[in-house]
C-alpha positions as CSV (number, residue, x, y, z in Angstrom):
1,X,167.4,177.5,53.8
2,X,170.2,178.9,55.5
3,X,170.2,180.6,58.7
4,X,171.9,183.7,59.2
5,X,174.6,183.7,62.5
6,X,172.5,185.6,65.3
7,X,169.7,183.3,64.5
8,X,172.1,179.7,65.1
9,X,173.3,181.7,68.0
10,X,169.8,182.4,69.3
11,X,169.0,178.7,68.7
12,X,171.6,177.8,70.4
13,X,170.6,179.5,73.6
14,X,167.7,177.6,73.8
15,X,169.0,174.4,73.2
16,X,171.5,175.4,76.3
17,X,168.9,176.7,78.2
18,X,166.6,173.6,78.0
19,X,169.8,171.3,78.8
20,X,169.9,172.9,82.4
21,X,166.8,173.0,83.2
22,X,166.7,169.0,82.5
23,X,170.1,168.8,83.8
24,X,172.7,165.6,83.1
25,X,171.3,162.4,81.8
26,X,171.4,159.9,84.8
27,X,173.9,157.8,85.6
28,X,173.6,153.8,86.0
29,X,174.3,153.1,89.6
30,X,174.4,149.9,91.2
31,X,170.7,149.8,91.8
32,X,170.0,150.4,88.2
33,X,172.3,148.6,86.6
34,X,171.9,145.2,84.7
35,X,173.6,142.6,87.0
36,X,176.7,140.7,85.3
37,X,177.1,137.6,84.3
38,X,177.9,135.0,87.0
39,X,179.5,133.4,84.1
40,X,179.5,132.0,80.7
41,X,179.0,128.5,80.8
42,X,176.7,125.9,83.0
43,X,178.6,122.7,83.6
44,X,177.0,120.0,83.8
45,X,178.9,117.2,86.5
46,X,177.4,114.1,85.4
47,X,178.5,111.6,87.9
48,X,177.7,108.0,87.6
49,X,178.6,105.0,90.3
50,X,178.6,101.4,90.1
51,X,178.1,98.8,92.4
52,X,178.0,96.6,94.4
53,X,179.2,94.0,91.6
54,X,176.9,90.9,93.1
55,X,176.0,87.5,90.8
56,X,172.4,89.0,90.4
57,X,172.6,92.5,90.9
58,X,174.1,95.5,89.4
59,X,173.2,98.9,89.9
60,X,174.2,102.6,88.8
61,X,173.9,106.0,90.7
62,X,173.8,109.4,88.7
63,X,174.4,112.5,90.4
64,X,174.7,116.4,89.5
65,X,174.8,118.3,92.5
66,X,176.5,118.0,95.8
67,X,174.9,115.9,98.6
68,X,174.6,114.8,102.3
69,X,177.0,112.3,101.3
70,X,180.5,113.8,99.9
71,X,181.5,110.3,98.3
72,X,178.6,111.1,96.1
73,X,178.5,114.5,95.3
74,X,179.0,116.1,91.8
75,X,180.5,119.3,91.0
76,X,177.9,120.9,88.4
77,X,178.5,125.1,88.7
78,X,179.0,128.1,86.3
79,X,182.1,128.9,85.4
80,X,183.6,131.5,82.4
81,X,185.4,128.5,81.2
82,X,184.1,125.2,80.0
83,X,184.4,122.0,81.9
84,X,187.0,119.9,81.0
85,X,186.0,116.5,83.1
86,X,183.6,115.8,85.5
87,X,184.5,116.5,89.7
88,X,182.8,113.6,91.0
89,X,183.0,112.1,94.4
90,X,185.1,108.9,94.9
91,X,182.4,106.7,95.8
92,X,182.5,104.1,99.1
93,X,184.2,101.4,97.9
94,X,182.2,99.8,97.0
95,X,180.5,101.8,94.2
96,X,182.9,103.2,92.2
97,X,183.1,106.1,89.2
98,X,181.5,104.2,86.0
99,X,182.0,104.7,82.3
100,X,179.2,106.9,81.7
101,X,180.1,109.8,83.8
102,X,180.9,113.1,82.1
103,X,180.5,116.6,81.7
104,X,179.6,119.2,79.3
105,X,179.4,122.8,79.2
106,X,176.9,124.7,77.9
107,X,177.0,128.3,77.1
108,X,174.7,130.3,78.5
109,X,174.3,133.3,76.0
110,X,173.4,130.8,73.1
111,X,169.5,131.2,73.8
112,X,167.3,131.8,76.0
113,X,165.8,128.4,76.9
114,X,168.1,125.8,78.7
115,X,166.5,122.8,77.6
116,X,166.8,119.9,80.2
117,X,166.5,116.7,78.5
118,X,166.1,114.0,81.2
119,X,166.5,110.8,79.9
120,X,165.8,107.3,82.2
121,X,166.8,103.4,81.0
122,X,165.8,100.7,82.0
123,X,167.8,97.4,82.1
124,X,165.5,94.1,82.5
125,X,168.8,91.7,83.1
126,X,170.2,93.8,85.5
127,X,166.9,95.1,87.0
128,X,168.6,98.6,87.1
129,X,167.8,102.0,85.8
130,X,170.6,104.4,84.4
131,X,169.6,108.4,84.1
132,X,171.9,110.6,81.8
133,X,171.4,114.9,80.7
134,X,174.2,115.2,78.8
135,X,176.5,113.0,76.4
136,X,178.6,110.0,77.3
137,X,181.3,108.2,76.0
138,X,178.3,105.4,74.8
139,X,176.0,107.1,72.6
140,X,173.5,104.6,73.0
141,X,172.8,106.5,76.4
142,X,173.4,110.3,75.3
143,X,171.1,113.1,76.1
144,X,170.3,116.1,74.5
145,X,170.1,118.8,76.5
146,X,171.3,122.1,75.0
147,X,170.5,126.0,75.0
148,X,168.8,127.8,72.6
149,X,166.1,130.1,71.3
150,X,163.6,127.4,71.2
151,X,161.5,125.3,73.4
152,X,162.4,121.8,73.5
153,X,159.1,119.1,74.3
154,X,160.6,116.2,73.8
155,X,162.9,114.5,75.1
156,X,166.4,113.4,72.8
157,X,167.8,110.0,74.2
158,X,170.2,107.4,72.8
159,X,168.7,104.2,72.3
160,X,169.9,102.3,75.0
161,X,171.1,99.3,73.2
162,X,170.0,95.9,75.3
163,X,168.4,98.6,78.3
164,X,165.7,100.8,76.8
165,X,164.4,104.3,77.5
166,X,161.5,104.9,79.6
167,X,159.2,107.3,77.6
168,X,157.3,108.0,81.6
169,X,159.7,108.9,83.4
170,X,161.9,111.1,80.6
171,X,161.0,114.4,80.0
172,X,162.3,117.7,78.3
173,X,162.1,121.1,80.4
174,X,162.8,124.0,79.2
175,X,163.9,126.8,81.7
176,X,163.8,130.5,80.9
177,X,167.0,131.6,81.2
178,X,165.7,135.5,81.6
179,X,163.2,133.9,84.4
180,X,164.9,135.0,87.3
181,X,169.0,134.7,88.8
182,X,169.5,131.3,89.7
183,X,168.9,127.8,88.1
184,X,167.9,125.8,91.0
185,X,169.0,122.4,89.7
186,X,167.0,119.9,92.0
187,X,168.2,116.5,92.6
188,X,165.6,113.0,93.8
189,X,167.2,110.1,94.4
190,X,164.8,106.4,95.0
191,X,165.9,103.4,95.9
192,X,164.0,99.7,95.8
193,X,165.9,97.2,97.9
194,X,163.8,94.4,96.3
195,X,166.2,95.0,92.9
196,X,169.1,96.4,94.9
197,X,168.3,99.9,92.6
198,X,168.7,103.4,93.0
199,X,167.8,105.9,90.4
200,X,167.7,109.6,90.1
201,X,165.0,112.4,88.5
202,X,165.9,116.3,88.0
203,X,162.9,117.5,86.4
204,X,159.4,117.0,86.0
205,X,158.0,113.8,84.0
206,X,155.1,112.1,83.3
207,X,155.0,110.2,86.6
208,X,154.4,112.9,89.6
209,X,155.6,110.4,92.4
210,X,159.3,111.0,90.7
211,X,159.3,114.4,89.8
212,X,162.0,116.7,91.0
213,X,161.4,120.8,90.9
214,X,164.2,122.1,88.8
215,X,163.4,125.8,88.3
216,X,164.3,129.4,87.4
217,X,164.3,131.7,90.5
218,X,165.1,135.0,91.8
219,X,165.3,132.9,95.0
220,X,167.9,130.3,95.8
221,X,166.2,126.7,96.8
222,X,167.9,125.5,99.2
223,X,165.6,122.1,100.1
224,X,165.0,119.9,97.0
225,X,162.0,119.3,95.7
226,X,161.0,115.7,95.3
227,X,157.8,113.4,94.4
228,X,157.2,110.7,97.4
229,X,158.1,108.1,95.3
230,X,155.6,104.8,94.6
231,X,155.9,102.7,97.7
232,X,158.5,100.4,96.3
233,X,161.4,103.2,95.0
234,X,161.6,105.8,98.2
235,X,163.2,108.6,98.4
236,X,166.6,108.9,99.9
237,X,166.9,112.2,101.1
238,X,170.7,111.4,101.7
239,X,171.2,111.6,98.3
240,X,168.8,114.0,96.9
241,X,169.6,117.6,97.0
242,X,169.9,120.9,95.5
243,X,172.0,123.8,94.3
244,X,171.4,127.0,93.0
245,X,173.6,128.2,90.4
246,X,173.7,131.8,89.8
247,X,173.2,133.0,86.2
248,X,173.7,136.9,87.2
């Protein structure tokens, strides 16, 4: 049906008259509007020490975040660019940067889970632990932590070769990426002077003593979060820490 001139005109009116009474769609304003991105990528400073180099004794430190002590801090932050290499700290001289140090970036808009893979070793000839999250230049010790649409439950760990994997204290944790603005990346560092061994958590696992409290927060931590450890391996709170990363 077609509508003769006066009547389109008429309609028109209306249509103009009901636009001012509702008046101009609203405008985003700061308070409304969808924070940006803090950046694309979560880079992951995997930092691993070695030392002291004794007849019967070796020993590895893993750090992500920075700590009370500079010479073993790691540089883990979020960055529109990928990391390239790891920023690690230089050590004290007498534990140095190891081979199984590394970094990875992970983008940030793949998914909506950031699935922490935590994976722990365990070395009966050198009575030492080793703890990787991401992939190293020996895959026998890579981990599989990634981002994606899916919830990861278990943990994917490389097979350690001669050291093996320690189902109890590895874990997966997925984090909801939409949870809240900053991943709180928590950081527990133990140490047993009986084996001259350190070793470090940064997630929840199936032994509470060692558990660290990486989360997703509209609140920045800024106090890690750490199990008391078992009453041989205590805590160092030297070497434990925390840093929240902003993801908007």
């Amino acid at each position: 049906m077609r509508l003769s001139p006066r009547v389109c005109a008429a309609l028109t009116g209306v249509a103009l008259t009901a636009a001012a009474l509702v008046g101009p769609a609203p405008t985003a304003t700061a308070d409304t509007a969808p924070p940006p991105p803090a950046g694309r990528y979560l880079n992951l400073h995997q930092c691993v020490w070695s030392g002291p180099f004794l007849p019967n004794s070796f020993d590895l430190i893993t750090a992500l975040v920075p700590t009370g002590d500079g010479r073993f801090s790691a540089g883990t932050n979020v960055s529109d660019t990928p990391v390239a290499a790891a920023v690690c700290g230089p050590g004290d001289g007498r534990y140095e940067p190891n081979v199984y140090t590394a970094a990875q970036g992970f983008d940030l808009t793949a998914g909506r889970y950031l699935n922490l893979h935590q994976c722990v070793f365990w070395s009966d000839f050198d009575q030492d632990h080793l703890t990787t999250v991401v992939g190293t230049t020996d895959v026998k010790f890579v981990a599989g932590t990634n981002v994606s649409n899916s919830r990861d439950t278990a943990p994917v760990c490389g097979g350690g070769g001669t050291d093996h994997p320690i189902p109890l204290l590895s874990s997966a944790t997925p984090l909801d990426l939409t949870a809240g603005r900053y991943l709180n990346l928590h950081q527990c560092m133990y140490y047993y002077d009986g084996y001259l061994d350190h070793f470090t958590t940064f997630a929840r696992n199936g032994d509470g003593r060692f558990d660290a409290g990486t989360n997703i927060s509209n609140t920045p931590d800024t106090k890690a979060s750490c199990g008391a450890g078992d009453g041989r391996f205590k805590l160092i709170p030297l070497l434990s820490g925390v840093k929240a990363l902003p993801l908007h």
